[in-house]
C-alpha positions in Angstrom: 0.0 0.0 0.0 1.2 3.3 -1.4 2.2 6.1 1.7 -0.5 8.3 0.2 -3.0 5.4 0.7 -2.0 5.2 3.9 -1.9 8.7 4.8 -5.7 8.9 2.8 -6.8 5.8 5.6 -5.5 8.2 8.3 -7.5 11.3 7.5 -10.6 8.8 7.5 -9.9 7.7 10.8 -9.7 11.4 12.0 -12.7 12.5 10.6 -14.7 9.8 11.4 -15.5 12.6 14.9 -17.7 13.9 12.7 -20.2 11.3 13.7 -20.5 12.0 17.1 -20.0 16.6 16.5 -23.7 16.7 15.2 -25.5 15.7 18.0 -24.8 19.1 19.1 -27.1 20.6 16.8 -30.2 18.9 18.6 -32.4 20.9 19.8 -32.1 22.3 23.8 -33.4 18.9 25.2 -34.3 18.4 28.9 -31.9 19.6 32.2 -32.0 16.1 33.1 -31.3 14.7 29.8 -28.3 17.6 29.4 -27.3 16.4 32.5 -27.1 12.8 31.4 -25.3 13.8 28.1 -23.0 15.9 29.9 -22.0 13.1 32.5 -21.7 10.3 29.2 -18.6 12.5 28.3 -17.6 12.5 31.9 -17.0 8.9 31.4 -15.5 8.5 28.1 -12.9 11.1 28.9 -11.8 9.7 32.0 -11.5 6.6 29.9 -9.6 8.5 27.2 -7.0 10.3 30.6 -6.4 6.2 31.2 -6.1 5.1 27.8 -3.2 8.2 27.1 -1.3 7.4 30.3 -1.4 3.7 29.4 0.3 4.7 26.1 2.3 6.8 27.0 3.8 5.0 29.6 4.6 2.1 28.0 8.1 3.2 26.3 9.0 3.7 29.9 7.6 0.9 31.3 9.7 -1.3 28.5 12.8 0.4 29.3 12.3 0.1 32.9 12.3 -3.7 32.0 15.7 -3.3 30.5 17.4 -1.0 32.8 17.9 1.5 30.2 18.1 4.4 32.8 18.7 7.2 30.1 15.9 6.0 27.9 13.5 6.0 31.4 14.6 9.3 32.5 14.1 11.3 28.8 10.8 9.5 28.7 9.7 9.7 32.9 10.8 13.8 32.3 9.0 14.5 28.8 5.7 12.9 30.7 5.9 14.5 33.6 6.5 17.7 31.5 3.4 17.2 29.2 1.2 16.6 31.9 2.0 19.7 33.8 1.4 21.4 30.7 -1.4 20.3 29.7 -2.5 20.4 32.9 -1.5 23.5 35.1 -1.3 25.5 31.5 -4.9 25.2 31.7 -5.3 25.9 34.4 -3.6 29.8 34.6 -5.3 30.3 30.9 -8.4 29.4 32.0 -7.8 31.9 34.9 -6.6 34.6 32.8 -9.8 34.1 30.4 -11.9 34.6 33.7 -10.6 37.9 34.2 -10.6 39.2 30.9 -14.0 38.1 31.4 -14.8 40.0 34.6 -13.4 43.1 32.8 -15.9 42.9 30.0 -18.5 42.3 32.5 -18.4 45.3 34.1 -20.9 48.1 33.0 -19.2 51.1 31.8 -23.1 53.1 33.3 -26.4 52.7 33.2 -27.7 49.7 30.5 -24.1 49.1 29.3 -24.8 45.4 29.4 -28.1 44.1 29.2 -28.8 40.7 29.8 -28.8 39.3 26.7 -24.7 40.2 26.4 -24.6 38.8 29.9 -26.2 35.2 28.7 -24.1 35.1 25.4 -20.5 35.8 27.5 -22.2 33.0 29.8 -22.7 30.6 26.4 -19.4 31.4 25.5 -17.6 29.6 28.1 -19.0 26.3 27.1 -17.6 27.3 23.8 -14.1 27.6 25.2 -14.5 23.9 27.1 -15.6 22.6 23.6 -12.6 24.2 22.4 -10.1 22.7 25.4 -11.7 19.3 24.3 -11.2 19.7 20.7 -7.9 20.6 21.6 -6.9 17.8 24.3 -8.5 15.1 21.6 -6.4 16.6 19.1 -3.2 16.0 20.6 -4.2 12.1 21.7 -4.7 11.5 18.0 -2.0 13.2 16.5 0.0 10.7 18.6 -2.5 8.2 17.6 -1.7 9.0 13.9 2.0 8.0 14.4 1.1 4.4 15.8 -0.6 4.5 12.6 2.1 5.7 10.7 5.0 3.8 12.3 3.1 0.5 12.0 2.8 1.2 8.0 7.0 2.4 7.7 8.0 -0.7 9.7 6.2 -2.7 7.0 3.1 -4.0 9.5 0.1 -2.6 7.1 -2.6 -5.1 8.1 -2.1 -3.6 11.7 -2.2 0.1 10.1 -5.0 -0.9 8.7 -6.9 -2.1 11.6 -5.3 0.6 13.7 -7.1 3.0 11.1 -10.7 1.1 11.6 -10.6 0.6 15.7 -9.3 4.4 15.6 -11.8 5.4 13.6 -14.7 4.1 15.7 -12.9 5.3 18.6 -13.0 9.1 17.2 -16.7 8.5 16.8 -17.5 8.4 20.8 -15.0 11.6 21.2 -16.8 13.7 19.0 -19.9 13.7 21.2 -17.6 14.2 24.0 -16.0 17.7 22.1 -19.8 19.0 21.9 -21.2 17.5 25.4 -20.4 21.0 27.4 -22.1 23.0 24.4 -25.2 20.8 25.0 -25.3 20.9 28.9 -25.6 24.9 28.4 -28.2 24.6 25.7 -26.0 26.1 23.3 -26.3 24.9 19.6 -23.5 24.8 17.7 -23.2 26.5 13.8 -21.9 24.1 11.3 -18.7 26.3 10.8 -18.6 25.7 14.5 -18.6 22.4 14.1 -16.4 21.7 11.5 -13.7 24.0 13.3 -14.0 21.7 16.1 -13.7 18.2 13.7 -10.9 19.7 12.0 -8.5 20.5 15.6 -9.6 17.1 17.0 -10.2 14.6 14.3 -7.1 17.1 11.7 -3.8 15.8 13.7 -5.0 12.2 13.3 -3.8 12.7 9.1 -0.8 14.9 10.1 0.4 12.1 12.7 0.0 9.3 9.7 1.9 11.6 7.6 5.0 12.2 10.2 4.5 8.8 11.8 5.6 6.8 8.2 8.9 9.3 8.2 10.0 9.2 11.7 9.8 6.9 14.4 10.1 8.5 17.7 8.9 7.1 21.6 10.4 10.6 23.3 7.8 12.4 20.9 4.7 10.4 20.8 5.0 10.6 24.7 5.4 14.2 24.4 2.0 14.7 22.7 0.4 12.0 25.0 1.6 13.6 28.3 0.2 17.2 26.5 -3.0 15.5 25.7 -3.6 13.6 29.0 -3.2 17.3 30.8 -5.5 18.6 29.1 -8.5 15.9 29.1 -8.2 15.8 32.7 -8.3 19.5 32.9 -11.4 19.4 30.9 -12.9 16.1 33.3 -12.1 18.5 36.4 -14.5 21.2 34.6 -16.9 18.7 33.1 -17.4 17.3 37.0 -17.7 21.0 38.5 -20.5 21.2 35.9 -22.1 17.4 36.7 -22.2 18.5 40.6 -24.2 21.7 40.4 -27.2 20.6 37.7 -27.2 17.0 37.9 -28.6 14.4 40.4 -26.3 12.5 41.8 -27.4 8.8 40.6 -28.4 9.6 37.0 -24.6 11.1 37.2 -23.1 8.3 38.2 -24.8 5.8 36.1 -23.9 8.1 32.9 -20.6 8.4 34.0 -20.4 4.1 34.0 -22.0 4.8 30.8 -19.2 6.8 29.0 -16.7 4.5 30.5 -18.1 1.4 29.4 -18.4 2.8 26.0 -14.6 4.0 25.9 -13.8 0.3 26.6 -16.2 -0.8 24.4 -14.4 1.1 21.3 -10.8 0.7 22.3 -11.8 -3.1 22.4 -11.4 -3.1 18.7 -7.9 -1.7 18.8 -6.8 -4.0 21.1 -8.2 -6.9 19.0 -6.0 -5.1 16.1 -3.0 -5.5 18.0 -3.9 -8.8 18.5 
C-alpha cells in the first residue's frame, strides 16, 4: 500500500469525529437529559486520561524492564512535562480568560450590558471547554496518527490498517464528548462551529499518519500524550464542577459508567487489532 494510501486511511480515521459533532445541533433537550449527556462525556474522557497514560507510559515501562536508565529518565521527564502542561497550562489560561472576562462584564453606566450580552458571554464559556476538548483530543490522535504511521513504515500494514478502523470508531465516541459541554448549556452549535472543532480534534490524526511513516520516535509520541492527557483531565475536572451543580447525583453516576463502558467498548477493537 502506497504512503499516500495510507496517509488517505488516516484522514478517515480522523474525521470519522464527525459522527459523534452533530448531535450538538439537537435541539435544547431536557436539564435532566443535558445532565445525562453531559455526564456520558464525563465517562468516556476519563477513559480516554487512562487510555493516554497507558500509552504513553509504555516506552518507559519497556525500558524500565531493561534498565535503560537514560531511555526512562528522557521518557519519565518528557511525561511528567506534558502533563503539567497540559495540565497547570490550563489551568492559569483558564484563569486569565476569567478575568478578561470580569473586565468585559463590568458596566461602563447605566444599560451598558443588558442581559442578553450577559447570557451570550455566559454561552461562550461552554464554547471555550468545547474548544479545550477539541484541543486535548487533538493531541491524543495526532500521537495516535504515528502508531498509525509507524506500523505502515516498519512494513506491519494489516495492523495500520486495523489501527485505522478501531481508531476510527474510537474518534466517533470523542466527538460527542468535544460537543457535550455546548449541550449541557443549551447552546447549539453553527456548522462552521462544528467543523472548526472536527478539524482541531479529528485534523492531527492525518498529520500524525503523515509524520509517523517518516519518523519513528517514543520521546515524541509521549510528548504529545503527556500534553493530551493534561489537558483531558483538565477538561474532566471542569466537566465534573458542571455534573455536581445541575445534575442528580445517581443519574450522574450511572452516565458516567456509561461513558466508560463505552470507551472500553471502542478501544476493544484496537486491542483486537493488535492482537
Amino acid at each position: 500500500m502506497s504512503s499516500a494510501n495510507i496517509a488517505l486511511l488516516g484522514a478517515i480515521a480522523g474525521f470519522t469525529i464527525y459522527l459523534g459533532l452533530p448531535l450538538g445541533r439537537l435541539r435544547t433537550p431536557a436539564p435532566r437529559l443535558r445532565s445525562g449527556l453531559n455526564a456520558v462525556a464525563i465517562g468516556i474522557l476519563i477513559f480516554l486520561v487512562w487510555d493516554v497514560l497507558t500509552h504513553a507510559w509504555e516506552p518507559v515501562d519497556e525500558a524500565l524492564s531493561k534498565h535503560d536508565w537514560t531511555s526512562v529518565a528522557s521518557g519519565g521527564l518528557t511525561l511528567a512535562a506534558g502533563l503539567t502542561i497540559g495540565l497547570a497550562g490550563l489551568v492559569h489560561y483558564d484563569a486569565w480568560i476569567a478575568r478578561r472576562r470580569a473586565v468585559q462584564a463590568r458596566p461602563a453606566g447605566p444599560g451598558a450590558a443588558t442581559s442578553a450580552e450577559l447570557a451570550h458571554r455566559a454561552r461562550s464559556q461552554a464554547g471555550s471547554l468545547a474548544l479545550m476538548i477539541a484541543t486535548g483530543i487533538g493531541l491524543h490522535n495526532f500521537a495516535e496518527g504515528l502508531a498509525i504511521g509507524n506500523s505502515a513504515a516498519q512494513g506491519e500494514l494489516s495492523l495500520a490498517v486495523l489501527l485505522i478502523i478501531g481508531f476510527g470508531l474510537h474518534n466517533a465516541t470523542e466527538g460527542f464528548g468535544i460537543v457535550a459541554p455546548l449541550a449541557a448549556e443549551g447552546e447549539r452549535p453553527s456548522w462552521p462551529t462544528l467543523l472548526l472543532l472536527g478539524l482541531i480534534g479529528g485534523g492531527p490524526t492525518f498529520l500524525g499518519t503523515i509524520v509517523g511513516q517518516h519518523l519513528v520516535n517514543d520521546t515524541l509520541s509521549i510528548a504529545f500524550l503527556g500534553l493530551a492527557a493534561g489537558s483531558i483531565l483538565f477538561v474532566v475536572i471542569e466537566l465534573l464542577a458542571v455534573a455536581r451543580r445541575s445534575g442528580p447525583k445517581a443519574l450522574t453516576t450511572w452516565c458516567i459508567l456509561l461513558g466508560l463502558l463505552l470507551g472500553f467498548a471502542t478501544d476493544a477493537v484496537v486491542t483486537a487489532a493488535g492482537a
